[in-house]
C-alpha positions in Angstrom: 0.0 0.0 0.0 1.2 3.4 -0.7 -0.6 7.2 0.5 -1.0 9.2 -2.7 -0.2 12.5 -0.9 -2.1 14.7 -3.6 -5.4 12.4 -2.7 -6.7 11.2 0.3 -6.8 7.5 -1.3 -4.6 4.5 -0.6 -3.4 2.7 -3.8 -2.1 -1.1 -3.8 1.8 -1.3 -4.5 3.1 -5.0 -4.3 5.3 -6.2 -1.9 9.2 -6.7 -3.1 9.5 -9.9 -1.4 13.2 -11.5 0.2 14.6 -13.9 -2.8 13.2 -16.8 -2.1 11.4 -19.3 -4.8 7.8 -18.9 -4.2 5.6 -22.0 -4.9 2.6 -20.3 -5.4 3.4 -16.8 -6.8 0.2 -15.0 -5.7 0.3 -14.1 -1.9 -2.5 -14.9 0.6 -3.2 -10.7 1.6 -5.0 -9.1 4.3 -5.5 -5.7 4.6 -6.3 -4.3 8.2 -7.1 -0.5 10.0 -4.4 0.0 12.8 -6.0 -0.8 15.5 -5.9 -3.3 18.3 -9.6 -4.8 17.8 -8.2 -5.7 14.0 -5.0 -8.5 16.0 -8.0 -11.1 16.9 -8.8 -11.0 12.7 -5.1 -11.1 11.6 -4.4 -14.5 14.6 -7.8 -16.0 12.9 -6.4 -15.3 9.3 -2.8 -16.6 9.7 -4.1 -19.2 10.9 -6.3 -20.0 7.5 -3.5 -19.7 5.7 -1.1 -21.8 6.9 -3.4 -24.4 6.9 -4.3 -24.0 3.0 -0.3 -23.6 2.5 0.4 -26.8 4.9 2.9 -24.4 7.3 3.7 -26.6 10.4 2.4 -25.5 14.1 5.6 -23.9 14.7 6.1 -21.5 11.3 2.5 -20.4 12.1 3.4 -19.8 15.8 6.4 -17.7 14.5 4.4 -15.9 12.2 1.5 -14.7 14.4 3.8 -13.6 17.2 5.7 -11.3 14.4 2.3 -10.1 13.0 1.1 -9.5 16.5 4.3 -7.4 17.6 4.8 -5.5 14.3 0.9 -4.6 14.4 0.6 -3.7 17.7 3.7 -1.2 17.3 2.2 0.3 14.4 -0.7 1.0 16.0 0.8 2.0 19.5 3.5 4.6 17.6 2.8 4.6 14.3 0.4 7.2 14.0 1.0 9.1 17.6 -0.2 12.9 16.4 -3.1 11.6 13.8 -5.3 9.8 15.6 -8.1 10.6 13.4 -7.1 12.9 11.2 -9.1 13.2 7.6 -6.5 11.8 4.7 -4.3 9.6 6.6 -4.1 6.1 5.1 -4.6 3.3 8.6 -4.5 0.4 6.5 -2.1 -2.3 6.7 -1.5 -4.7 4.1 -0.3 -8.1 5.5 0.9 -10.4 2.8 2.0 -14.5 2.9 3.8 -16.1 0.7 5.2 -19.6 0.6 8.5 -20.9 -0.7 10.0 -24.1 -1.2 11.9 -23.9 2.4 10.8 -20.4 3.4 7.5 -18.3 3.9 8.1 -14.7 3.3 5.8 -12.6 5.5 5.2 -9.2 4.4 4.2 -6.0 6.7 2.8 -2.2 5.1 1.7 0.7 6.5 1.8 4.4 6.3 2.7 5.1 10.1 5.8 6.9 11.0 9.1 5.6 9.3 10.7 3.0 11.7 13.3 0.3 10.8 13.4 -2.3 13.3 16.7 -3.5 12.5 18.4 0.0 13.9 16.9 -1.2 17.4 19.7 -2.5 19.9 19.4 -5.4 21.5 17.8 -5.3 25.3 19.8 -5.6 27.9 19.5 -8.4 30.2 18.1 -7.6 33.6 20.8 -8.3 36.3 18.3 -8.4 39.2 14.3 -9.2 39.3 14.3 -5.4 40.1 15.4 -4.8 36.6 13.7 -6.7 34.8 9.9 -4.7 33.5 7.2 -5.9 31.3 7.2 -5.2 27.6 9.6 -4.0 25.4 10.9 -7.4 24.0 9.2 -7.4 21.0 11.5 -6.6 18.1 14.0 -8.6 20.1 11.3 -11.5 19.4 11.2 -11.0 16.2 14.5 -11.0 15.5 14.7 -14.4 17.5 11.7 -16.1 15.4 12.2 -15.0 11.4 15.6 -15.9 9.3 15.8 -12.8 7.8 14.3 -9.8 8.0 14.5 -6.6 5.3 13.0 -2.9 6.0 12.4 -0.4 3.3 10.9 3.1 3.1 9.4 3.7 0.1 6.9 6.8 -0.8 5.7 7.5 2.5 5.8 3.7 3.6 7.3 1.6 5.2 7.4 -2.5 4.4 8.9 -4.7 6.7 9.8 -8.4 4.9 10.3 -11.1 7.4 11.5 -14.7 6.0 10.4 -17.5 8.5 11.8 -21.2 7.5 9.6 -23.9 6.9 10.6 -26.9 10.0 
């Protein structure tokens, strides 16, 4: 997806998968509004698809934690000074591919430009007093997909994660 800046209209723009040979070469797509009611629909639909694309239990797990923690921080810091504002495109476009030995999963959305691959790696607590809630979640993602590729591209970004098929 793409924001025409002289409309108020979101146009498709397909997603430049990771190299990988795809066996079916049309993508399973979703697109969703950034918001938190919308991660039950994209669970429920990753779900459907790995099951028509035969994914095993733990590429599908992979994938719908990624999903989850790239949606929710769109939607958390993506779009911090617009919450409603007239003209700004909230859609994501969620995209699943499958490959021979890799499923490339692919993330759009017009929020604030954010590469998640400039973020450092946490810290380990040295003490329970440390340690806090949240703030793991790139570091998950990092942990669960092969590969995974940011680009900014006419207002948008696309993050490309490459999970491998067990």
């Amino acid at each position: 997806m793409t924001f025409n800046r002289q409309s108020t209209r979101c146009r498709s723009r397909p997603a430049a998968p990771l190299p990988v040979r795809i066996v079916d070469p049309q993508p399973e797509t979703l697109i969703v509004r950034a918001e938190m009611v919308e991660l039950a629909r994209v669970s429920s639909w990753a779900s459907e698809v790995a099951e028509r694309l035969t994914l095993p239990r733990s590429t599908l797990f992979a994938i719908d934690l990624c999903f989850e923690e790239a949606l929710s921080n769109i939607i958390r810091y993506g779009f911090p000074d617009q919450p409603e504002t007239p003209g700004v495109c909230k859609d994501v476009r969620l995209a699943i591919a499958r490959g021979t030995i890799a499923v490339t999963v692919t993330i759009e959305d017009h929020g604030l430009a954010f590469d998640p691959r400039e973020v450092a790696a946490p810290a380990p607590p040295r003490t329970i007093g440390e340690a806090t809630i949240g703030g793991l979640g790139i570091h998950l993602m990092r942990q669960f997909a092969r590969d995974i590729a940011y680009q900014r591209l006419d207002g948008m970004n696309r993050l490309t994660l490459r999970f491998d098929i067990a």
